[in-house]
N, C-alpha and C positions, 0 to 999 in steps of 0.2 A: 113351036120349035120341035126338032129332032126328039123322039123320047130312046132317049138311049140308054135309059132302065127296060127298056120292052124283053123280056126272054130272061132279063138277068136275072139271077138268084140267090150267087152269092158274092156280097161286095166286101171288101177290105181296104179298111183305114190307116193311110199309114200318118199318125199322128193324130190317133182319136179324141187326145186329150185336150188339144187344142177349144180355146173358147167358141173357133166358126165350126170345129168338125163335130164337138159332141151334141150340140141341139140336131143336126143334120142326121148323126146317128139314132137319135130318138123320136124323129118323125118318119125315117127311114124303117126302123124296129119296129114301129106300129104298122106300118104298111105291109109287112109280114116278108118282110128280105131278112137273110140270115148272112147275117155282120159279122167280121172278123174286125182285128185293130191291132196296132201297134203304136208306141210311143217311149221316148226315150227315158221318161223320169215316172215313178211312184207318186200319184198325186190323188186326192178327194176325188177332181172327175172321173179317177180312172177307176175306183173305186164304184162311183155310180155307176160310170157304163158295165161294170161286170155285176154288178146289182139288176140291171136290165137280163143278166143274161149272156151278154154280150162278150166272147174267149178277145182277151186282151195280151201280146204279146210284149214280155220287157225287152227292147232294145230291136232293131232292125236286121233281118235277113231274108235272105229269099224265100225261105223253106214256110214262112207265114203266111205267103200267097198261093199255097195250094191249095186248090180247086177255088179261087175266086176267077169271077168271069168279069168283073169292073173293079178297078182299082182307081183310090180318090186319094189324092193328096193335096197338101195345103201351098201358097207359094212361099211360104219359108222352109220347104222341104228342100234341101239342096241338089241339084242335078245329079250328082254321084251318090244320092244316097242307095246302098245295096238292094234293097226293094222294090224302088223305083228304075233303075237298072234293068233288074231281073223284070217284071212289068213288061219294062218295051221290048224287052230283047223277047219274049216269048210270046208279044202280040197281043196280050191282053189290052184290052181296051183301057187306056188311065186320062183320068179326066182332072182338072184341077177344083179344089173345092168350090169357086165362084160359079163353075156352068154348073153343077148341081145343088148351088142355092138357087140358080137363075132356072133350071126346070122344078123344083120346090115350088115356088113362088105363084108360077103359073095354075098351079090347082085349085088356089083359095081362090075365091071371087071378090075377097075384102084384103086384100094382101097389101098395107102401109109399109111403106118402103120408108124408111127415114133416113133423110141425106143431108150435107154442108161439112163445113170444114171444122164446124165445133159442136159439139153438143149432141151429139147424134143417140152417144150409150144411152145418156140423161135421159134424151127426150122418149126415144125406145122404153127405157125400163116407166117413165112415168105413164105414158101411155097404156103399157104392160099394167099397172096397179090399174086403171082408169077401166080398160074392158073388163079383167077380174072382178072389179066391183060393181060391173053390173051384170055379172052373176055368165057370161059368157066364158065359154070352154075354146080357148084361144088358141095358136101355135106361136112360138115367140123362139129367133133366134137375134142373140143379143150381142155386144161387142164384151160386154162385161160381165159379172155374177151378180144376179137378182136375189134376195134372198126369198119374197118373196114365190119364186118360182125354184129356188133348189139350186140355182146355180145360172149357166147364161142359155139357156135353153127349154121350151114345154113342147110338147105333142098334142094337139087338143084336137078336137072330135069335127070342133068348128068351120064356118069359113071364113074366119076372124084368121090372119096372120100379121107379126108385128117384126117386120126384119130390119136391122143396120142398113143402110146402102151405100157402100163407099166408092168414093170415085178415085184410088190408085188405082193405077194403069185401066183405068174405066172398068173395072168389077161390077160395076151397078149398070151397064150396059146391058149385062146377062139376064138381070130381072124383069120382072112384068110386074108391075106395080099399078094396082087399082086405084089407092089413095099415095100419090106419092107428099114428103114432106122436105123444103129445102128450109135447111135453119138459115144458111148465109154460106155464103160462097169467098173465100180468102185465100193470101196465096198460099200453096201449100204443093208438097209432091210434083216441083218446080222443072226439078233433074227429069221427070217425064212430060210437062205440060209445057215447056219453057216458057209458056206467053201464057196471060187473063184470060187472052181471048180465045185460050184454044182450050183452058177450063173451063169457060163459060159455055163452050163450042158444047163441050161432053155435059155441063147441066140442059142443055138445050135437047138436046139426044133423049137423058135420061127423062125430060120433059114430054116431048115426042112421044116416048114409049108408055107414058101412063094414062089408063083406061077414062076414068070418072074424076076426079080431082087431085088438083095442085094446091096443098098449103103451102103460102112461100110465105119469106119473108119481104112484107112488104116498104120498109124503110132500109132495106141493104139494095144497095144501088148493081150492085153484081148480082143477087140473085134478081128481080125485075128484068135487069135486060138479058139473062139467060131465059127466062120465060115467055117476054115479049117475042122474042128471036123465036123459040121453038116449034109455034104453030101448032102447037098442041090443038086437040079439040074440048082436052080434058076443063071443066070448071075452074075459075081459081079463084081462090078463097085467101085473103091476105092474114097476117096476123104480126104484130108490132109493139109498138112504145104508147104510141098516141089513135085518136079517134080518125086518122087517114087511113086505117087499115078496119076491115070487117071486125076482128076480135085484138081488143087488147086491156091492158091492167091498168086501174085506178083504182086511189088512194092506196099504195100502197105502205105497207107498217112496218118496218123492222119491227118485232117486238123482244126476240135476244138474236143470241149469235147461229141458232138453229132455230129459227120461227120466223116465218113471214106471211102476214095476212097481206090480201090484198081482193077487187071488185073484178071479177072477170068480165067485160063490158064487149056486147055482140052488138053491131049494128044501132047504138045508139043507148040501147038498154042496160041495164045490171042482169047478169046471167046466173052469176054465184058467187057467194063468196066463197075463195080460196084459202087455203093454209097449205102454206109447203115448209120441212124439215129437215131442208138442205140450206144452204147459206148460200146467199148472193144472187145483186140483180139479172147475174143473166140466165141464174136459174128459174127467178121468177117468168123470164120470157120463153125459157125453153117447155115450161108449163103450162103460159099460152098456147104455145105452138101443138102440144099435146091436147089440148084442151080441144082447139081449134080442128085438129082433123076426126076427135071422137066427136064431138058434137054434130061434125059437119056428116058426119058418118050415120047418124041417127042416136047416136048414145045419151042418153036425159042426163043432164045438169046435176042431178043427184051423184050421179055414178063420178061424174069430174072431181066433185069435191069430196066424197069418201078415199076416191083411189086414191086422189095425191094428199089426203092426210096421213092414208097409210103407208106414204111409202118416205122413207128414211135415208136413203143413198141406196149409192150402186158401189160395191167393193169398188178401190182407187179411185174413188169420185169424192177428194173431200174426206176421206175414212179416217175418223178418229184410232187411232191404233192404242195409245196407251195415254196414260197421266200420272205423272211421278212426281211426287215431292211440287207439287204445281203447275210441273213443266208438262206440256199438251204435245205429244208425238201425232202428229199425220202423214198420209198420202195420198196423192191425185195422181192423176195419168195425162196431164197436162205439157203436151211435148213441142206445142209451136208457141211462137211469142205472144200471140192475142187470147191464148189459154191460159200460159203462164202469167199475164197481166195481169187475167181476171182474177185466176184465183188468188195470186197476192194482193191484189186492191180489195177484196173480199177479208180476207184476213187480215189487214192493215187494218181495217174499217169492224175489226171485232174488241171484245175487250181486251187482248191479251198486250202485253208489256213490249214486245219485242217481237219479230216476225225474222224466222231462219229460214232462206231456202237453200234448200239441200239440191240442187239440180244434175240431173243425169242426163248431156245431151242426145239424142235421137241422130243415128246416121250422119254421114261425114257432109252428103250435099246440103241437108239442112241447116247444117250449122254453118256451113263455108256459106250459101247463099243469106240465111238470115241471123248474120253476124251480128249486127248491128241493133236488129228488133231484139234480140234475142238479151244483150247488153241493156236495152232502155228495160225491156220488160222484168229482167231480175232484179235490177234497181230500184224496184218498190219496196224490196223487200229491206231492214234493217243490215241481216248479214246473210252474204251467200257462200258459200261451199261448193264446190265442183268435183265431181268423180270426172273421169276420162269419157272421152267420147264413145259411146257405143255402137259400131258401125252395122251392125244385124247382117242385111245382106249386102252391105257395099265393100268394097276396099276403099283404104286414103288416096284415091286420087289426089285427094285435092288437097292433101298435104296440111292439114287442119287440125290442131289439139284443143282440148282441152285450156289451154294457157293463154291460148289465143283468142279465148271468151274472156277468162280470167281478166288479162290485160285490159279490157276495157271496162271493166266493171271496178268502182274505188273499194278497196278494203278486200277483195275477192283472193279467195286461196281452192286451189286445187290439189285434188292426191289422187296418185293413181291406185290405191285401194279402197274399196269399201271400209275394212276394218280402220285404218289412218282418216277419213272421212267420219266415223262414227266416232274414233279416239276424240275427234277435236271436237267436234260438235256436245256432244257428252259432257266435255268437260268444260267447256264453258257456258254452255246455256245457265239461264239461273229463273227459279218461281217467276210465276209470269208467261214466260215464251211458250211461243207455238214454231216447235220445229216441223216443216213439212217438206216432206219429199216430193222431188217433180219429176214425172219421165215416162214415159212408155215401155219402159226396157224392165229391168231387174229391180231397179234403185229404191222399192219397196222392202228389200232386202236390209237397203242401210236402215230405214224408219225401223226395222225389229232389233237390228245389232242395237240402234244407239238408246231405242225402249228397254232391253237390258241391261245394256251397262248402265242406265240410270238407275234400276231396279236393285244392279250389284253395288251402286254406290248407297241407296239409299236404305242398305239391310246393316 
């Protein structure tokens, strides 16, 4: 591809904070470019990037783009943002953050791409533990916060790189993925794909485009026939439920509600025994799927089962936030219906008395299109709660509230504030429960309001 870092010198971030633009900024700083950034809020990451070094500006103006020769922004940076404005209007070259993950990408010669419509942070950050423990100096840009690695991002020395690959508006087209990885393929980002087959069309692409192998999943009927279809020349390597795929998990153990042993089984054989410190079956498979592309990669067997002991979640993956008076606070990032099933059939299936989902729906098309799943899938849970819809970068076309989930779900109440969402949940939870918050958006906000006010009840 075009290198359109060639001559440049000095780049500016407008929105460095962000979970895709700070790793970016940090394999960028090692590369010896001098970074500018801006960003609208005081946050931990921003705090790192000026620990790098890195002059970070509060709030957006134009006068922050002086003397940058490439300007990077994210696609939730809004068209009239002043920066971005000032940028085009004076010709500076501005790129969005996907084509410079997607020239990123191309430098490693080990560059795992990891893709599908669930799982992706998971399988990312597990994978992430799995090369660290075998003593490899990695690059890793993440969807989420590793703790492991300090946040959602490393710089490594290596030719090991471990990135998200997400297919809205085909972002994952941009990359050049040596080991690519499809968890499973669902519908999702519908309002741009409108048809399976035009999602499957873009796994088939991103298929296409990767060099030496394809971990797919081999019992998802969508991803198979985006792979079949592709034409790839890449390897493929299956990984699954059962002994029809190359790699997959027997005898598996619950042994509590964060421990699960299980036989990671290659080709007929027992490979390793596993332990993972996340809850639920489909994290054990997402484990697999990790396991699957480091092993296929060269990495020993050793290194599978030390990484994924060490590693514990990924922030809003499942994150225990607090425990009051016996009541269990969480959050997940769980924002389509086949996420929010799981993780509430995962906590239904724990020992806790009662199961609260706290739900923050995700943009107006997804909920108007999957009304319906969206109603079956909260239903697992004992009692749900509703914030208002949070449209990010849409408007209500489509003329859809909050209320309008509400109504099909029995017993469901909705509020349009956090604080009235946290009042009520607060006060009626009782020892036992596990309230947990769902959403991609903010709505880990309400999991700390309603961790204090249990905190101020319980003093």
């Amino acid at each position: 591809m075009e290198n359109f870092l060639a001559g440049k010198k000095h780049i500016h971030f407008i929105g460095i904070g962000g979970s895709g633009m700070y790793p970016l900024a940090q394999i960028l700083h090692t590369q010896g470019y001098y970074l500018t950034g801006s960003d609208n809020n005081e946050t931990a990451t921003l705090d790192a990037v000026r620990k790098m070094g890195i002059p970070v500006f509060l709030g957006h103006d134009p006068k922050n783009l002086e003397g940058a020769d490439l300007v990077v922004h994210t696609a939730a940076i809004m068209a009239d943002n002043p920066e971005l404005c000032a940028a085009k209007a004076s010709g500076v070259l501005t790129i969005e953050r996907s084509e410079l993950l997607g020239l990123v990408t191309s430098w490693y010669s080990k560059a795992f791409c990891v893709s599908g419509t669930h799982g992706k942070t998971t399988t990312s950050s597990m994978l992430t533990h799995i090369l660290l423990a075998a003593g490899i100096d990695m690059s890793a840009v993440i969807g989420g916060k590793l703790k492991a690695i300090g946040g959602s991002g490393r710089a490594g020395k290596s030719e090991y790189m471990v990135c998200e690959a997400c297919e809205f508006v085909d972002t994952f087209l941009k990359l050049f993925p040596d080991i690519s990885v499809i968890l499973n393929i669902d519908r999702d980002h519908m309002d741009y794909f409108k048809t399976m087959e035009n999602l499957k069309l873009s796994f088939s692409k991103f298929c296409k485009k990767t060099t030496d192998m394809i971990i797919a999943n081999g019992e998802d009927e969508n991803t198979m026939d985006a792979v079949r279809d592709s034409g790839s020349e890449a390897k493929v390597i299956t990984f699954g439920k059962t002994s029809a795929c190359d790699f997959w998990a027997e005898n598996i153990r619950v042994v509590s509600d964060f421990h699960t042993d299980f036989t990671l089984m290659y080709k007929g054989e027992a490979l390793a025994e596993i332990t993972i410190h996340v809850p639920g079956l489909h994290n054990v498979y997402n484990a697999v799927a990790a396991c699957a592309a480091a092993y296929s990669a060269g990495i020993p067997a050793e290194a599978l089962r030390d990484g994924l002991d060490a590693y514990n979640g990924t922030v809003r993956r499942f994150e225990r936030i607090a425990e009051v008076n016996g009541i269990t606070v969480a959050d997940d990032y769980a924002h389509h219906p086949a996420e929010v099933a799981a993780t509430l059939r995962t906590a239904k299936g724990m020992s806790f008395r009662r199961v609260w989902a706290v739900h923050q729906p995700f943009t107006y098309s997804r909920t108007a299109m999957l009304l319906d799943e969206f109603a079956e899938a909260l239903s697992v849970a004992d009692k749900v709660t509703l914030t208002e819809i949070m449209g990010s970068r849409e408007k209500n076309t489509y003329n859809i509230y909050a209320k309008d989930l509400a109504e099909k779900i029995d017993d469901c109440e909705w509020y349009a504030t956090f604080e009235e969402v946290a009042e009520k949940v607060a006060a009626e939870a009782q020892a036992g429960d596990l309230i947990i918050t769902l959403g991609c958006g903010d709505v880990y906000k309400v999991a700390e309001m309603i961790a204090e006010k249990l905190r101020t009840e319980a003093i």
